[in-house]
N, C-alpha and C positions, 0 to 999 in steps of 0.2 A: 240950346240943346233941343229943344222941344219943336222949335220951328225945322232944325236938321232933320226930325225924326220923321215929321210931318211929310217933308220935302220927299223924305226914302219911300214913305208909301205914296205918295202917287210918281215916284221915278216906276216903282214896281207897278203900278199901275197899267203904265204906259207902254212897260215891257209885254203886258197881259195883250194888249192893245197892238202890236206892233206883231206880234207871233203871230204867223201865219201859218205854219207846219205842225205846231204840236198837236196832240189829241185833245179833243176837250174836257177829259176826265186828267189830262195833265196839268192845262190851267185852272181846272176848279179846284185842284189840290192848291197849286198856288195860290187859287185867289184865298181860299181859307185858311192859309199861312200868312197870310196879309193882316187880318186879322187876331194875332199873337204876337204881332210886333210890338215896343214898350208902348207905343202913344195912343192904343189902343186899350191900352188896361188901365182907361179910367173911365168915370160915369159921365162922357158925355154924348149923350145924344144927338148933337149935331152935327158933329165928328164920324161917328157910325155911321148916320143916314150918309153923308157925303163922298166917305167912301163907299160904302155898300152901293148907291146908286151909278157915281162912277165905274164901278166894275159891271155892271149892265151895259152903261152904253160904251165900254170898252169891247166886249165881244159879246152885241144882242144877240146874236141866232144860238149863241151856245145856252141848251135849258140849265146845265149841269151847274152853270155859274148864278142864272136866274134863279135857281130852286135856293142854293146857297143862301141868296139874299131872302128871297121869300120868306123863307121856313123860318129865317136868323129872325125877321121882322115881326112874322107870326110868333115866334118863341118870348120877343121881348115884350109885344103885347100881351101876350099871355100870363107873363110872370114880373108884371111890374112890383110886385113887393121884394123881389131879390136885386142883388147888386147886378147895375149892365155887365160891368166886367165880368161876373161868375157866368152868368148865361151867355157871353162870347163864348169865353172858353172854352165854359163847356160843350157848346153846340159845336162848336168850330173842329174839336180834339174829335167826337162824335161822327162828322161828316166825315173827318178824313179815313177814320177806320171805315167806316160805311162805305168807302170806294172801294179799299182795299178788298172787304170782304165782299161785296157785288160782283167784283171783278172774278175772282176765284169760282162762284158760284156758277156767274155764267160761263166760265171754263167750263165746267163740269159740265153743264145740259149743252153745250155747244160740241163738247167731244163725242155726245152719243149720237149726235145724226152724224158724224165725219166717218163714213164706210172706207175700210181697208183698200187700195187701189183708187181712191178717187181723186177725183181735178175737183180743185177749191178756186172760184175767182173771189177777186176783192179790188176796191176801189178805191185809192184814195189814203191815208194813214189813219191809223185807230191802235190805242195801247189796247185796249180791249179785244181786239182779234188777234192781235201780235200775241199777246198773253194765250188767246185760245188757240191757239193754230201752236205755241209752243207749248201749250200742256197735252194737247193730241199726241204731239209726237212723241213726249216723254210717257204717254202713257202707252207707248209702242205701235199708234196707227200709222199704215202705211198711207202716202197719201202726197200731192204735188200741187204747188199751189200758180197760179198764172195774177201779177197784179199787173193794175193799170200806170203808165208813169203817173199819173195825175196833175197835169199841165193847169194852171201854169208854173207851180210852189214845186210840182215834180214829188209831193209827201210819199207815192203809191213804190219811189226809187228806194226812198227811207224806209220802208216797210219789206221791200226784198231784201236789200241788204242785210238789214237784223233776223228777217227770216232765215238767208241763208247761211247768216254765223252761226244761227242755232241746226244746220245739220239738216234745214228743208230744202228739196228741191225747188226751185221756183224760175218761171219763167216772165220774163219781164217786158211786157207789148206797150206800142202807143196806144195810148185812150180811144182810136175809133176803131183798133183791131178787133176791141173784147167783144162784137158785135157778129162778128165771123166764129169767135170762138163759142160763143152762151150754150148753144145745141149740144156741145160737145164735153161740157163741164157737168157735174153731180150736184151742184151746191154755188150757189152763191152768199156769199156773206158779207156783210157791208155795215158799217159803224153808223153814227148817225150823231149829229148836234143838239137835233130834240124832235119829239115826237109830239104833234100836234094834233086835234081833231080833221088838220086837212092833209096831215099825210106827215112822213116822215123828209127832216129838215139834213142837206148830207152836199157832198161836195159838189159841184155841178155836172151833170154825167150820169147819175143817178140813178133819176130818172128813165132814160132810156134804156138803159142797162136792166132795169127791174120789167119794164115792160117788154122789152125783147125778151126777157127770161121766163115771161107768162105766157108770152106766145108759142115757147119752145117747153114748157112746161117744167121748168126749171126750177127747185127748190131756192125760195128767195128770202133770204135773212135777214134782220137788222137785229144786232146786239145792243142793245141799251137797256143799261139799268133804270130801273124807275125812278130816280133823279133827272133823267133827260124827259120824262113825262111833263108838258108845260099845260098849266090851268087856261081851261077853256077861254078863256077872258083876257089872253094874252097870247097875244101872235106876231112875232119876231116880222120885220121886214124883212127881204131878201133879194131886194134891187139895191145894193147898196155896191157901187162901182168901185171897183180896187185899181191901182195903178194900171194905166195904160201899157205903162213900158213893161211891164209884165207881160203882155204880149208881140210888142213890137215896140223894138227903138227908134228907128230909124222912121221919122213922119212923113207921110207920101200925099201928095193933094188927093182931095177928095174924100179920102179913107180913114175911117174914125174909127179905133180899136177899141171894145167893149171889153171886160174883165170882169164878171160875174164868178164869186165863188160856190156858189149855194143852189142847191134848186131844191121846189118839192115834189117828193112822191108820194101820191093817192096812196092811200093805207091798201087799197085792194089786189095793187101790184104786188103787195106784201106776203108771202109764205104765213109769216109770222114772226115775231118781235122775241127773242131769247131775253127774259132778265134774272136778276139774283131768285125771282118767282118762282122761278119755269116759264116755258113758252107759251106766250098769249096769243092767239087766232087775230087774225087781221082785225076782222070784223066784232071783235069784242074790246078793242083798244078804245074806242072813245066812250064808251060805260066807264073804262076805269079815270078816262080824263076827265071827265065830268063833273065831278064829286070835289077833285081837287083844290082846298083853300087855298084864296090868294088874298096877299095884305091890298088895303085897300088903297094905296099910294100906287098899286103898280098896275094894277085893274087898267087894261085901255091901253095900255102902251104909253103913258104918257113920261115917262124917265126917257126913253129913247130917243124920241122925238123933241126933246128942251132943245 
């Protein structure tokens, strides 16, 4: 029974690992449901580490999943005279509300810059502007949004769709149109995997998107809650090569298809960062990463890299 149990959390592991489309405040909920499974509500510490480390190098660039572990690692160090199991629990039950309620909050400061009449872009999939783009509307702003498909996973196709069962207008371009469009939009808004001292970590596209929008002068967002905030001393890779056939099936001589999900943008490209806070200044985001604890097993990158 126990070796079954064992087997279920890293099949769920692998599902963490294998998702290419979800949001990453999707699988952080997941991954801290992982942790409430039965083979987990016992005291052993090498068990915990194995998975908690595992869910790292299942999806490094997401912070939301690294903070998980972090905090989880920090909390047990912290409270060695209590049972492991009681501090899972509790921290794990903890986190997931903490998503819900971040999410909600950053509705709210994300609805007050969305002006009556404006064009919203976005790039890529994020529960968290799906969330904010449908609290806008219900809270009666007029307002039309343009996303990118977001090739090669296409998540920016999932993102219209839901937007427009929920009653939004939206128009749905290839990824090098939004470049023609930037000038002509009110706001750009954009999700994000984790924010680092060198810039925020987001789908690949990003980047260019954010600096054509400062050269148009274009209001540039990224939603993330301070759980996507990663401790200085710890910086995700981001050359990590995904299926080729992702881009191209068919092999031609010569021609080698690259598949890059991620890129980073410079914090300065940034408007500014919307969290469960309120909105932080570009230029004041690495003050608050600074300060940020990290267990000392994860310091360096080196779980990623095994």
């Amino acid at each position: 029974m126990k070796n079954n149990l064992t087997k279920n959390i890293f099949k769920a592991i692998e599902q963490i690992r294998i998702d290419n489309t979800s949001g990453s405040l999707e699988l952080a909920k997941k991954s801290a449901e992982i942790f409430t499974l039965p083979i987990l509500k016992t005291d052993s510490p090498t068990l915990v580490k194995k998975v908690a480390y595992s869910l790292i190098k299942a999806q490094p660039t997401m912070a939301s999943i690294f903070n998980l572990v972090n905090n989880l690692m920090l909390n047990i160090q912290e409270n060695k005279d209590q049972e492991l199991k009681h501090i899972i629990q509790s921290y794990c039950k903890k986190f997931i509300q903490d998503l819900k309620t971040s999410d909600q909050l950053i509705s709210k400061y994300t609805n007050e810059l969305i002006k009556d009449d404006s064009t919203v872009i976005t790039h890529s999939y994020s529960s968290t502007i799906l969330n904010s783009l449908i609290y806008a509307k219900k809270s009666r702003k007029k307002f039309s949004v343009i996303c990118t498909e977001s090739r090669p996973m296409m998540e920016g196709v999932k993102l219209a769709k839901l937007l427009g069962e929920n009653d939004i207008k939206v128009k749905l371009i290839v990824d090098s149109a939004v470049f023609s469009l930037i000038n002509d939009a009110d706001i750009i808004l954009l999700g994000g995997d984790a924010i680092t001292t060198k810039g925020l970590v987001n789908k690949i596209g990003t980047k260019g998107i954010a600096i054509t929008a400062k050269y148009y002068n274009t209001p540039t967002f990224a939603l993330c809650s301070s759980i996507k905030f990663l401790p200085k001393n710890y910086c995700p890779k981001l050359d990590h090569k995904k299926n080729p056939e992702e881009v191209i099936i068919d092999k031609s001589p010569n021609v080698t298809p690259i598949n890059y999900y991620f890129d980073l943008t410079p914090l300065k490209y940034l408007t500014g960062v919307i969290t469960e806070k309120g909105i932080i200044k570009s230029q004041d985001i690495k003050s608050k990463i600074s300060h940020l604890p990290i267990y000392k097993d994860l310091s360096g990158n080196p779980i990623v890299n095994q």
